[in-house]
N, C-alpha and C positions, 0 to 999 in steps of 0.2 A: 482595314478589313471591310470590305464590300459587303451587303447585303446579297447582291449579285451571284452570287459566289456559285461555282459549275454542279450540275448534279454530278459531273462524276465524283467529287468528294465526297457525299452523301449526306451532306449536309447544308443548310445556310442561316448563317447570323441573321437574323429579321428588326433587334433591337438592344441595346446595351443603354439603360438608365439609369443614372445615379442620382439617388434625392437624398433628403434629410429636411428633418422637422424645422430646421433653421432658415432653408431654403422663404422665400416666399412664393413663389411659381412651386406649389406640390403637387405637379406633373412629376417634375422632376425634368431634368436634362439630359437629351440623348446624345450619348458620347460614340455612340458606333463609328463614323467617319474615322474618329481617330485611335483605336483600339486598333492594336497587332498580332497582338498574341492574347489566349486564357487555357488556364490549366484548370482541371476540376479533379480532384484527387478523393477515391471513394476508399473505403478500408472497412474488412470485415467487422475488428475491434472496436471500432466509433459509430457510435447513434447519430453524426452529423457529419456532415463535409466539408472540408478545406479547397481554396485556389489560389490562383493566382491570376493577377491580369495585367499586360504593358499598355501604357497608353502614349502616343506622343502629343506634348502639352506646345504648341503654338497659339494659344490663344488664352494665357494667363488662368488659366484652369486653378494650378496648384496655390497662387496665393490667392488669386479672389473666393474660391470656393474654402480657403484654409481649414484643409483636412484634420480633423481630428480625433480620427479613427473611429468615429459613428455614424456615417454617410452609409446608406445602402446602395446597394449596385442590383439591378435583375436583368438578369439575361433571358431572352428571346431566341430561341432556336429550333429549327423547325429541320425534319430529316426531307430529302428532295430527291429519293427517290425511287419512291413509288403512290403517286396520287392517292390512292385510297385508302392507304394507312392512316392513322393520325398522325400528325405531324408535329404537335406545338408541343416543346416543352419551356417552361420557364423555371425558374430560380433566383429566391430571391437569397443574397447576401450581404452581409454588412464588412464595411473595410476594417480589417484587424488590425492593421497597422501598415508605414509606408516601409516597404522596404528599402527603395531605394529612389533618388533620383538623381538623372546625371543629367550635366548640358550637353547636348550633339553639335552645336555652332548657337550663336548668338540670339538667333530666336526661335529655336526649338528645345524642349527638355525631354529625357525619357524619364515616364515614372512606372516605376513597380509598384502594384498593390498587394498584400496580402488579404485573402477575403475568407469569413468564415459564414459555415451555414448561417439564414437570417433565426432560426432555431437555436441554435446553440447559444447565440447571443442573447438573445429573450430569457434563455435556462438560464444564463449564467447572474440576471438581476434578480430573480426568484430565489426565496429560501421555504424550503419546504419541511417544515419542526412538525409534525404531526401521525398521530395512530391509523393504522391501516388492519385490518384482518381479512383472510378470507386467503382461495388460490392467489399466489405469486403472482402470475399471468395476468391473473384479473383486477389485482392492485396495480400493475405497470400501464394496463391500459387505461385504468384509471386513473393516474396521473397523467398518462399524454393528452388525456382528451381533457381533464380540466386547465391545465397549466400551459400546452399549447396549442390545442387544440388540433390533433394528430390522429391519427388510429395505427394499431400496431395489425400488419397483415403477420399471420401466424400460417408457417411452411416447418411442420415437423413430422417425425416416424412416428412417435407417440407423448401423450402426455407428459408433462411433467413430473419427476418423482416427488419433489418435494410438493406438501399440500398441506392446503389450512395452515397458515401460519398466522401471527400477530405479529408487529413491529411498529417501531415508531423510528419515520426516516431522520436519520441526526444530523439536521440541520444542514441539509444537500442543496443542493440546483436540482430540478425535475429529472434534466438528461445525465448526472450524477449519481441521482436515487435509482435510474433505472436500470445505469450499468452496475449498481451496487446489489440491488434485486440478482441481475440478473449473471454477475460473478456467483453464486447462490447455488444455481440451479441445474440440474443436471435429466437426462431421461430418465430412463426405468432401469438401463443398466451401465450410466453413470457420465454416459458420452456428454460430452461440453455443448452449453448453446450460446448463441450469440445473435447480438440483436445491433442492427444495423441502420442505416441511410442509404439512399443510392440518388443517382441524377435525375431518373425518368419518372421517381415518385417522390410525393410531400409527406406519403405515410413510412412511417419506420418499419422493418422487414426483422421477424423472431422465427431462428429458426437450429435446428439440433445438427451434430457432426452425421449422424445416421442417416437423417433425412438430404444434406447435401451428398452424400458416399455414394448413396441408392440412386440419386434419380440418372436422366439419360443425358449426356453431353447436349450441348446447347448448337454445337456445331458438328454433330455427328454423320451427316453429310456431306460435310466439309473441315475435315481435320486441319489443325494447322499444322504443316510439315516445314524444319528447317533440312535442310539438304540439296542439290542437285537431284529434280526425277530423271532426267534423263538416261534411257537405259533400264530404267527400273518397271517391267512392263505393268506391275500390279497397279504402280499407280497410273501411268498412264492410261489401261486399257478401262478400270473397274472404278477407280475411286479420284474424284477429282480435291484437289487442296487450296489453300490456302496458304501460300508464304510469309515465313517468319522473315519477316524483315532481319533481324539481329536478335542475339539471346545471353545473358550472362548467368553464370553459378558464380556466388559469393561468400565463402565461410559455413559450405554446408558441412554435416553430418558431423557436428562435432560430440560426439556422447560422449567426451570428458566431461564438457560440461552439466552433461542430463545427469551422469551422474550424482555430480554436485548439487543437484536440482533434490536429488531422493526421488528424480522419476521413474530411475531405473529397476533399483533393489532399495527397500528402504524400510525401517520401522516408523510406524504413526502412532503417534498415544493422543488420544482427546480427552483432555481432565472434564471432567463432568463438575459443575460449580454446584450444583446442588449434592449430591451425594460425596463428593468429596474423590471418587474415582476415575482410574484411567482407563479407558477402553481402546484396548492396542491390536495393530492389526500390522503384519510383513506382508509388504508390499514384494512384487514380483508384475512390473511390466507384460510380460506375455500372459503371464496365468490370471492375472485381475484387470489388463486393462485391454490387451491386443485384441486376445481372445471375443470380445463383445461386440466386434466388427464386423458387420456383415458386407462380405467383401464377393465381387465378380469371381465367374469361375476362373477368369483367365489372369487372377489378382494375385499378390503375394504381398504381405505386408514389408515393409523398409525396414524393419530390425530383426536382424538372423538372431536364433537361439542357443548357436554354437560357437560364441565368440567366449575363449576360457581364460583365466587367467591362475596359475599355480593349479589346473586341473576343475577346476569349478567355475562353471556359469558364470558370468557379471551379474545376468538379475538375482543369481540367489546371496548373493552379497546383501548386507543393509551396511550398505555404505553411509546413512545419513540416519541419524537418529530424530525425528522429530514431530516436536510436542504444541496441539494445539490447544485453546482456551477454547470452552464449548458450555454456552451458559445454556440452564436446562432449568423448565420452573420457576420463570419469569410472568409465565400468563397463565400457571395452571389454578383453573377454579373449580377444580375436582370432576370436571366432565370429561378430562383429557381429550379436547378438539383441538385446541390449538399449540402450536409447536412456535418456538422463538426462531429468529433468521438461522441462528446455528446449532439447533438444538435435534438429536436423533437419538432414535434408542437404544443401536448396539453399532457395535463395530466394523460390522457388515456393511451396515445405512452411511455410517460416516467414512467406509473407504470410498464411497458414490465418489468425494469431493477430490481425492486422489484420483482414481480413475480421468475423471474431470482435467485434473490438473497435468497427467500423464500426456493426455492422448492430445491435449493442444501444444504442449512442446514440441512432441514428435510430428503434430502436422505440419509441424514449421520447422522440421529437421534437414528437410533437401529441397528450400526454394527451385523457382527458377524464374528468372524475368524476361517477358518474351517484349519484343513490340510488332506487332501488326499494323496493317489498316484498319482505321476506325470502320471503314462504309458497312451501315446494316445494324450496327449494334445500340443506335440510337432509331430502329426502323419498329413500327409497329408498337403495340399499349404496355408493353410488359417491358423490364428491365431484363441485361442481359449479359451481365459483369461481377460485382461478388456474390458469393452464395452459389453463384451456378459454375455446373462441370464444366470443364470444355478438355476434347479431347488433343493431345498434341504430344508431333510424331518427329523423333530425331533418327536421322539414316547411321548407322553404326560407320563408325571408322575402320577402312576394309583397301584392302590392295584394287589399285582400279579395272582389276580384269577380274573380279570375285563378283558375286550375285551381291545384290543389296541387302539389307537385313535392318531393321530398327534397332537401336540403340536401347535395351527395354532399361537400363537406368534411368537414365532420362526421360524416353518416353513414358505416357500414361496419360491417363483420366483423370486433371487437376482439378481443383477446388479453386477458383478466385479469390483468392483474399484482398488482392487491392488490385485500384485501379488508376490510369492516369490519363484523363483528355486531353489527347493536347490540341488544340483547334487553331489553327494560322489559318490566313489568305490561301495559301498554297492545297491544304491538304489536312486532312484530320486523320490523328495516328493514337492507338492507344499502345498504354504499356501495362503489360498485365504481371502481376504476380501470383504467382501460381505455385499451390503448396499441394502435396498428395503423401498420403499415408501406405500408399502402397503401390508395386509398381506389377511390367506385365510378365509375365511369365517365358513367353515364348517371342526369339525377334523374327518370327515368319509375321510379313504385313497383313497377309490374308487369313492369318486364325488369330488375329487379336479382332479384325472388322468384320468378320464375321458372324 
């Protein structure tokens, strides 16, 4: 893989280093010449990032260097263009282990790396046994900035619900404790947060289901459309696209199993340790968690409320009975400030974490995996992959002398939840996975873009 590499990819490798403390030369050694391929894999659920990377080995790389999966690797890549953007980003990782390697002929070897953030690694020799109080929020960032020296960029609708708590992290890794925090936490009317990694930054990105649902596509000028336009004068004349290379659906929309979740219809009891009580509260999907989404006009949520069974609702079933452990009265020193990581006052406060727990099954109820061209999405200071919308437009399946029409199942306004670089010699392509809670209403192209 060439440094060389064409701006029309919109990218170029500039540097590929792998060191270790073992090394004596701690420059490190640059392996670019002989690298083929690297994958960097981003995901909403993880504070850190995974890859992968090939290398062909003619020059005894694999035994003299004798990997042992603590070798760091950082990459050098730079977007090409547009001159006045920033261009550099780098990352550094450490090798997780070899996946593979084969002989190609006598003196050549291919090796596969596995590589993980150089962060998650650093988290993972850390143990963190210690008391914490105050906002959530601000104990999280207070562990990334001591432990790895990070800052958490904060992209939310509003506050956090839960506040002022006490805790003592039990015996975690940094980026463990965080996502332990922050499975916790919910807004003001219960929607799930998550707190992530990306490529184009070292700091971790915290942010709510609300505040991703609200903001405006990232590509709203440029939709990505799978289909044929041709013919189609809307897009021709009004709206220019982007082509989906390829797209698959896999195992969507299974609400058997939400059921079995208790996301759908469901009783919650939280025994309260100190008083000896249960504070029980029926669950109903539309009426305590749907309902809390503040959704486009031209929006409609993914779960109809008139699906019956024997004459009655699904969600008014409590199909799943269940009981949480909910310690209360662990940090009370009669000022009543501070609240334990699971501790609420009535059963209202504690359906928060169902809600919570609802509304991220069902965003993940009708994937869909697109692949695009990468070009642009590594262009400019800001990241441009999970966390953010992007709009994307499926042409409806239609007799070929009928007008066109979108597909409004498929089409919508997704939410990234992962991502996949894949960067070759040839070409840089991403795969996106793309999850939305709701879809559009109408498959006329010119009153969704409008």
């Amino acid at each position: 893989m060439s440094s060389n590499t064409e701006s029309v990819k919109g990218y170029s490798l500039e540097s590929v280093i792998i060191n270790s403390s073992r090394f004596l030369d701690q420059n490190g050694l640059e392996i670019l010449g002989v690298v083929t391929d690297i994958e960097i894999f981003e995901n909403i659920e993880n504070n850190y990032l995974t890859g992968k990377i090939a290398i062909v080995d003619s020059m005894r790389l694999y035994d003299r260097m004798d990997f042992q999966g603590a070798e760091t690797i950082t990459i050098f890549l730079n977007q090409s263009e547009n001159p006045n953007m920033p261009k550099s980003i780098s990352k550094k990782f450490i090798v997780h282990k070899v996946i593979s390697a084969k002989k190609n002929n006598e003196s050549t070897e291919a090796i596969f790396l596995n590589l993980i953030e150089y962060s998650e690694y650093e988290s993972n020799l850390i143990n963190v046994n210690r008391a914490y109080k105050g906002n959530p929020l601000t104990i999280m960032k207070a562990i990334t900035e001591e432990y790895l020296g990070k800052g958490i960029k904060e992209f939310t609708s509003s506050s956090t619900y839960q506040d002022k708590m006490k805790m003592i992290i039990p015996n975690l890794s940094p980026l463990r404790a965080l996502s332990w925090i922050k499975s916790r936490l919910t807004n003001a009317n219960g929607l799930p947060t998550y707190l992530f990694s990306t490529f184009q930054s070292d700091d971790l990105f915290y942010t709510d289901l609300n505040a991703m649902l609200t903001q405006t596509p990232v590509n709203i000028k440029l939709p990505f459309l799978h289909g044929s336009a041709e013919g189609f004068a809307e897009v021709r004349n009004s709206q220019e696209m982007i082509p989906i290379k390829s797209y698959s659906l896999e195992n969507n929309d299974d609400m058997y199993s939400r059921i079995r979740e208790g996301v759908v219809g469901a009783k919650y009891s939280f025994y309260d340790s100190l008083t000896g009580r249960y504070k029980t509260h029926s669950f109903d999907i539309e009426n305590d968690a749907l309902s809390q989404l503040e959704l486009k006009e031209y929006e409609r949520v993914t779960f109809s409320n008139n699906y019956e069974i024997n004459e009655k609702a699904i969600q008014k079933y409590e199909s799943e009975h269940i009981s949480q452990f909910s310690q209360s009265g662990a940090f009370e020193d009669g000022s009543n400030q501070f609240k334990s990581i699971d501790q609420e006052g009535d059963a209202e406060a504690h359906n928060k974490k169902s809600i919570g727990k609802a509304l991220k099954s069902f965003l993940i109820k009708s994937p869909v995996n697109i692949v695009i061209d990468g070009r642009g999405f590594i262009s400019g200071d800001y990241h441009r992959t999970i966390g953010n919308t992007v709009r994307v437009l499926f042409l409806a399946n239609r007799p070929a002398d009928s007008e066109s029409k979108i597909d409004t199942k498929k089409s919508g306004d997704y939410i990234i939840y992962a991502a996949k670089h894949t960067l070759t010699a040839e070409k840089y392509m991403l795969t996106l996975q793309c999850v939305k809670i709701s879809s559009y209403k109408e498959d006329s192209i010119l009153g969704i873009l409008s």
